[in-house]
N, C-alpha and C positions, 0 to 999 in steps of 0.2 A: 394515270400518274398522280402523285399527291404535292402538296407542297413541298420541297427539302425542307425537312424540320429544323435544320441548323441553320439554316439562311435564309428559308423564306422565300427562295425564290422559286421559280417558278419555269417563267420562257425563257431564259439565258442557257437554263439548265438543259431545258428541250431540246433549243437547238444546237447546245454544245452534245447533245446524244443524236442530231443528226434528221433533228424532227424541221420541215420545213418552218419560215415563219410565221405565214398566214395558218398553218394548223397550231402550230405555239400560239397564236393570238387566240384562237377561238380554245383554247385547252383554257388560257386563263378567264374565258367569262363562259367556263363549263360548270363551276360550280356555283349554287343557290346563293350562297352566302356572298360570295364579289358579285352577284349580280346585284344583290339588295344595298351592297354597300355602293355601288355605281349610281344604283337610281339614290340614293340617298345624295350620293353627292353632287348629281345633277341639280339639288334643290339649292344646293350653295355648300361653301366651305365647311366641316365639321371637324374634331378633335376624336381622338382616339375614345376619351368617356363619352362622347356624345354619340360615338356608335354604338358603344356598347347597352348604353342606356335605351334608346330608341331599338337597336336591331335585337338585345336581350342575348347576345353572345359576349363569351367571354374575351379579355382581355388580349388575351395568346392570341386567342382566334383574329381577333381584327386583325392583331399588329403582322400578323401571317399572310394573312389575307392581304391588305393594302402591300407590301412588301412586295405580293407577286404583282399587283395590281403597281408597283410600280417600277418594278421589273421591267413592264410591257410600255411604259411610259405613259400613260392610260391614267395614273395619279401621281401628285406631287406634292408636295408640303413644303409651308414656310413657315417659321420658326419666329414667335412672338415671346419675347421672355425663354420661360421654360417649357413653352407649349407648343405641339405643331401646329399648324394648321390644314386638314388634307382637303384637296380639291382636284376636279378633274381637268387634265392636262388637254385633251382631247372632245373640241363640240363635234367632232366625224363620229365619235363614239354613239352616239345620240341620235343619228341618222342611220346606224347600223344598226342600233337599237327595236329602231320604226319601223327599217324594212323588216328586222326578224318576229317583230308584231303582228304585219301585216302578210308572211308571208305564214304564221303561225294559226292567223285568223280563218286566210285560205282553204286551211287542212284541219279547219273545224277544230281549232285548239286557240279562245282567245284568251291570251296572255298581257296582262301591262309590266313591260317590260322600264317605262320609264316613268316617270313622276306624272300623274295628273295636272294637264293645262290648264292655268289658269284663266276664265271667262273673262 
């Protein structure tokens, strides 16, 4: 399934077509792109140019992406002037993250799925 291009969203849609929720959860961090913007925002709060500048996607794309991404409540945004601010709604997200690292490492596939720890 893809994003609805008119809304953006994502898991609402899923499960209003009958898809359980925990499979709507994992459909919205099925693609590369929210996962990058996930770990990005585990480092702290960013702005829609500061994704696009760092992840080197466009525009559309982010603001599509975060949408589903907050669809799932997984992101949120607060509003400074005329700018958002997006951050992640969810530190469980983070441990789910670790375990699918670790259960990725298992099966000979190591992945960093989150931000590098700081020493």
């Amino acid at each position: 399934m893809a994003i609805d291009s008119e809304a953006g969203r994502c898991v609402s849609a899923d499960i209003a077509a009958g898809v359980s929720p925990a499979a709507a959860l994992f459909h919205s961090l099925s693609d590369e792109n929210r996962l990058r913007i996930v770990a990005r925002l585990a480092r702290g709060e960013a702005r829609v140019v500061d994704l696009v500048g760092e992840l080197g996607l466009a525009q559309s794309t982010v603001s599509k992406h975060l949408a589903c991404l907050r669809d799932c409540d997984l992101v949120d945004y607060r509003a400074e002037g005329r700018q958002s601010f997006y951050s992640l709604t969810r530190p469980e997200l983070m441990d789910l993250l670790a375990s699918a690292e670790h259960l990725l490492a298992a099966a000979g596939h190591a992945v960093a799925l989150r931000p590098a720890q700081a020493s």
